[in-house]
PLY file of the C-alpha trace (Angstrom):
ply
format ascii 1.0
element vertex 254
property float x
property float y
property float z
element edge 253
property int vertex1
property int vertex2
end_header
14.37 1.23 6.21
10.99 3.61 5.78
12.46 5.26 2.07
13.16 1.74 0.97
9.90 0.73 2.34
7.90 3.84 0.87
9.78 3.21 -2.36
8.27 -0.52 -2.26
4.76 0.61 -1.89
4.67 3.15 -4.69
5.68 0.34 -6.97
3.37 -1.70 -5.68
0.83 0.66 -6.32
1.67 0.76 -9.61
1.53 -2.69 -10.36
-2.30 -2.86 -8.44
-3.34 0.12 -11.09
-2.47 -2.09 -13.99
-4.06 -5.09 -12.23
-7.16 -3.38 -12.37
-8.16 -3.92 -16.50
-8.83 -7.36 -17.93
-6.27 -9.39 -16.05
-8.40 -8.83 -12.70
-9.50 -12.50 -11.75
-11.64 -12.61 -8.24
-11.78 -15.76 -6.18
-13.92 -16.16 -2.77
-13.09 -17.22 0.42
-15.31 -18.00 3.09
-18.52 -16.68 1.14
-19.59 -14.31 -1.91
-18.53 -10.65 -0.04
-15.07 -12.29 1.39
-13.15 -12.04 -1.82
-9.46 -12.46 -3.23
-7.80 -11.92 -6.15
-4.98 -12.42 -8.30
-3.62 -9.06 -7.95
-4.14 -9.52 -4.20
-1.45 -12.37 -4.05
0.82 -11.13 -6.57
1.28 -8.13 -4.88
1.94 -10.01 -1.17
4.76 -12.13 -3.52
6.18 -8.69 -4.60
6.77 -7.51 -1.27
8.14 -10.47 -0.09
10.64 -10.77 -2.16
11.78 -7.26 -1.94
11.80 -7.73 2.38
13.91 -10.96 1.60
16.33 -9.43 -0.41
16.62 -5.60 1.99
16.44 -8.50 5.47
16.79 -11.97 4.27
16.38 -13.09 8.52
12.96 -11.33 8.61
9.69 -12.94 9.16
6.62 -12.19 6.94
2.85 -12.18 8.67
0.88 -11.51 5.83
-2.84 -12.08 4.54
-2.33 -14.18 1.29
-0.21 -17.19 0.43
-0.52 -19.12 3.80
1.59 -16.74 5.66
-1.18 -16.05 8.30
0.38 -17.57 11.18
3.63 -15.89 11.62
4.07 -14.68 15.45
5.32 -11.44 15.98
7.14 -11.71 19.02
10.27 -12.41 18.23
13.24 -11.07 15.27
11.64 -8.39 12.91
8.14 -9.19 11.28
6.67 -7.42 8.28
2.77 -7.58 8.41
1.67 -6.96 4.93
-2.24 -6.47 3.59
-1.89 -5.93 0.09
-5.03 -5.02 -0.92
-6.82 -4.19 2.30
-10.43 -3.30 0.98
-10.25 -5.99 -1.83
-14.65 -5.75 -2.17
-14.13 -2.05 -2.38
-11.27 -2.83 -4.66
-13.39 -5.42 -6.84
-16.62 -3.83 -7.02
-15.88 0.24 -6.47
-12.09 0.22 -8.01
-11.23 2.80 -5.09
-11.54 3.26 -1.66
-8.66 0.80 -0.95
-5.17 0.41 0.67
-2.07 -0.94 0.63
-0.80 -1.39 4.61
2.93 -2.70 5.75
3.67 -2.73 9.75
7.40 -3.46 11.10
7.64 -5.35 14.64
11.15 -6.13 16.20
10.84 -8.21 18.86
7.04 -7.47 19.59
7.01 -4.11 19.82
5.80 -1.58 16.55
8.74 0.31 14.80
6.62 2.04 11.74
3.08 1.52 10.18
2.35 2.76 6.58
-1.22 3.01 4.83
-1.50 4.21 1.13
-4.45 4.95 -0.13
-3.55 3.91 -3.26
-6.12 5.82 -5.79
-5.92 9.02 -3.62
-1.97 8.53 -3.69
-2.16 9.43 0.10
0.17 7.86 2.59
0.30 7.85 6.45
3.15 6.73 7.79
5.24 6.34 10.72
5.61 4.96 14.52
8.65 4.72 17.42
11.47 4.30 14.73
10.96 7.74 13.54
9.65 9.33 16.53
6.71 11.10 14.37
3.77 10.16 12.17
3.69 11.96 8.35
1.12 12.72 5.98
3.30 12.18 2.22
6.17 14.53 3.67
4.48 16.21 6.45
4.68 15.08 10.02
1.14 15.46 11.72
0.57 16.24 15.09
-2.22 14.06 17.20
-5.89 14.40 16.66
-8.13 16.37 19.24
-8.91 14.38 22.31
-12.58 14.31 21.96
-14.66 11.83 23.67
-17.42 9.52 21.84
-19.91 11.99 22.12
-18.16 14.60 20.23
-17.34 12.62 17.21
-17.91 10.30 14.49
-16.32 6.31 14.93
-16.22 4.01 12.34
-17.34 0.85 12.46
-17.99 -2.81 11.05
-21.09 -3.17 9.35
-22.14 -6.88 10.58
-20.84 -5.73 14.05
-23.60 -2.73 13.77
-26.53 -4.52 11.96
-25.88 -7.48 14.69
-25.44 -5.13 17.66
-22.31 -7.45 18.93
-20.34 -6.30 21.48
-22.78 -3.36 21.86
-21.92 -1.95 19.14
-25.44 0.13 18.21
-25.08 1.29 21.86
-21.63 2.51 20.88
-22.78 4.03 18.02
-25.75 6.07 19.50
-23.59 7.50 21.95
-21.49 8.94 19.40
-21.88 11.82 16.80
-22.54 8.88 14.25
-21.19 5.94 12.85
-19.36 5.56 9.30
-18.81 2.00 7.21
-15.66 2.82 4.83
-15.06 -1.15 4.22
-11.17 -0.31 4.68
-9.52 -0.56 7.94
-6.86 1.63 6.30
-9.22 4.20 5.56
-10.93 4.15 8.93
-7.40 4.54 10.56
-6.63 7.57 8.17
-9.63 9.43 9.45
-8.41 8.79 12.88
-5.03 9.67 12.13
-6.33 13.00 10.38
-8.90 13.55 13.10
-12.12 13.22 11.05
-13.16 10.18 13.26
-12.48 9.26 17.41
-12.42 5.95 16.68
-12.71 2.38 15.01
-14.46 -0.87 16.33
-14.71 -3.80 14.41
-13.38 -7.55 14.28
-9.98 -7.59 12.25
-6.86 -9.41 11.79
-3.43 -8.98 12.69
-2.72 -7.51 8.85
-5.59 -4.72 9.40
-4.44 -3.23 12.55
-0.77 -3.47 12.89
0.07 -0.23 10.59
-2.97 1.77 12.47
-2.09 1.00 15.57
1.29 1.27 15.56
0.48 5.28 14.38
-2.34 5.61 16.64
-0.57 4.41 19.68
2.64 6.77 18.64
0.05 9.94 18.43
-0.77 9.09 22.01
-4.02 6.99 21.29
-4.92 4.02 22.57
-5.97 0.30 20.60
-7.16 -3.06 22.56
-9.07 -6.00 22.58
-12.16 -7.98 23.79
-12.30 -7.35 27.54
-9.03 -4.25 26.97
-6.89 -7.21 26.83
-3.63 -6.77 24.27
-4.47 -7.48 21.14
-3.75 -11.31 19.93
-2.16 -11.18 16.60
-3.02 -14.72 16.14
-6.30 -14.68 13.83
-9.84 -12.15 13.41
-10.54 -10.52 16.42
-12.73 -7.83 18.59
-10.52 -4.40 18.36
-10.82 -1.47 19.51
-9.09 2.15 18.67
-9.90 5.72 19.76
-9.06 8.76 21.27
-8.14 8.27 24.98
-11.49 10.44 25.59
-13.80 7.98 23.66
-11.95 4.86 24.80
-12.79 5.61 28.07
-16.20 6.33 27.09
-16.63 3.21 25.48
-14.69 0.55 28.06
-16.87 2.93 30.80
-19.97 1.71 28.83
-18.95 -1.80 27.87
-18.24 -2.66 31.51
-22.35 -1.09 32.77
-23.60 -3.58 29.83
-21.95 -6.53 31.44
0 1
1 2
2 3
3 4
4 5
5 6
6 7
7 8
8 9
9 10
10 11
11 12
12 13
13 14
14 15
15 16
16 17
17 18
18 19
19 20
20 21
21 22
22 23
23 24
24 25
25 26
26 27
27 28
28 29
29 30
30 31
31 32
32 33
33 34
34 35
35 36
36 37
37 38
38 39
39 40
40 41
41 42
42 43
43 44
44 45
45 46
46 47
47 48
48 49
49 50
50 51
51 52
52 53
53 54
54 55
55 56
56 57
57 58
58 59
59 60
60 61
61 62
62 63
63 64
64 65
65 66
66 67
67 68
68 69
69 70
70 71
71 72
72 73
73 74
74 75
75 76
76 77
77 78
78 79
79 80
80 81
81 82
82 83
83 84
84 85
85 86
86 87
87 88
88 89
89 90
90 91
91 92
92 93
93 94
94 95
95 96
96 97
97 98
98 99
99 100
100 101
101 102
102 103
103 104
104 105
105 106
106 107
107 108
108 109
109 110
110 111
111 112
112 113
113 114
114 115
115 116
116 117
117 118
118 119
119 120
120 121
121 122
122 123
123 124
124 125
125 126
126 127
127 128
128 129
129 130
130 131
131 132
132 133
133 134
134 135
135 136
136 137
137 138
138 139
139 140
140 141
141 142
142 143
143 144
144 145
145 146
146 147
147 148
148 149
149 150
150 151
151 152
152 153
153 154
154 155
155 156
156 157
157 158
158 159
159 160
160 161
161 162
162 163
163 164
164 165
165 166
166 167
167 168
168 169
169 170
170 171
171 172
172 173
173 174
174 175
175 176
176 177
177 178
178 179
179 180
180 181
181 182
182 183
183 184
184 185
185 186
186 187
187 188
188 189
189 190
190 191
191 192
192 193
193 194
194 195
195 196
196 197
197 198
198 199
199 200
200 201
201 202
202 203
203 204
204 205
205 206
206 207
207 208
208 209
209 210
210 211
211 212
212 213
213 214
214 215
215 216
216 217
217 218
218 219
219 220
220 221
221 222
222 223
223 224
224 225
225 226
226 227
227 228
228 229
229 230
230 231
231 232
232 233
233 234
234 235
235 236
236 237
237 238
238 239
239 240
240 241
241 242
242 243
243 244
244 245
245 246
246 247
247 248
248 249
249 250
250 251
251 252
252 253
């Protein structure tokens, strides 16, 4: 399943590239920085139709095209972000990713992120046993706690200081606003980060933490409850150092 799923994403990639001239057309959502596009939607129909013809009994959870509500606990699930970054995408033409997670039955089998401009791709999870970098597996990041290192965060989260989050950040090395979740969980996966806080959906976290959580780090929610997977939400990932560090100061702010 991953070579026919790695196969699907260079393609993809392609296809994004040459969505990038004149053709680009850029809708918004909810308001002026929470953007869409053509290319966005096209590419979520491309990979659908290549998971219905490889597993025509799969389920799709995906960002685009109303299929946003798709539970994951039952059958296998591809989440799919197609353009995860879409305002870096729009406005930078870079610092984006493509990002497919697999689910049977609730649990993560394999997580891929491609940064697509940078043709870098992390992927892996409990199907293979191993997380790679293109062709090379990677062992897990350096257990250091929030003090040692940089975490990346959500910008709104930061300038509002919700769920603590300039605490959070002070107590770390420094905090760094990529606009990606894919990139944020690359520099976790690599070990350039400890961590990731922010409020995302299902789509943004289910290929990270899938690789994360097979490298022996840890992801929750609001509270370290389970994650959701049923719309935006408080998340959490990190080393097991700094999520200790910052559940140990979340619960002395209560």
């Amino acid at each position: 399943m991953e070579n026919e799923i790695i196969s699907w994403i260079y393609e993809a990639a392609e296809k994004i590239k040459i969505g990038l001239g004149d053709a680009l057309k850029v809708d918004q959502k909810e308001n002026r920085t929470d953007l869409v596009t053509n290319v966005d939607k096209e590419i979520q129909d491309f990979f659908v139709s290549k998971i219905n013809a490889f597993d025509p009994n799969a389920k799709i959870l995906g960002e685009e095209n109303g299929q946003d509500q798709t539970p994951i606990g039952e059958g296998r699930v591809f989440v799919i972000d197609p353009i995860d970054g879409t305002l870096n995408f729009v406005m930078q033409q870079e610092n984006f990713c493509i990002m497919i997670a697999v689910y049977e039955d609730g649990v993560g089998q394999l997580g891929f992120i491609y940064d697509v401009m940078q043709d870098d791709l992390f992927w892996g999870g409990l199907k293979v046993g191993k997380v790679y970098h293109n062709k090379e597996e990677i062992s897990a990041p350096e257990n250091k706690s929030l003090s040692d290192g940089l975490i990346g965060m959500n910008a709104a989260l930061y300038r509002e200081n919700l769920y603590h989050a300039q605490e959070i950040g002070r107590a770390s090395m420094g905090i760094r606003v990529l606009g990606c979740a894919g990139l944020d969980f690359i520099a976790i996966l690599k070990g350039t980060q400890i961590g990731y806080v922010s409020t995302l959906s299902p789509w943004d976290y289910a290929a990270g933490g899938i690789m994360m959580e097979q490298l022996g780090m840890t992801i929750c929610g609001e509270n370290q409850a389970p994650l959701s997977f049923q719309g935006r939400e408080f998340f959490i990932g990190a080393t097991q150092a700094a999520m200790a560090d910052i559940q140990a100061f979340d619960e002395a702010k209560r």
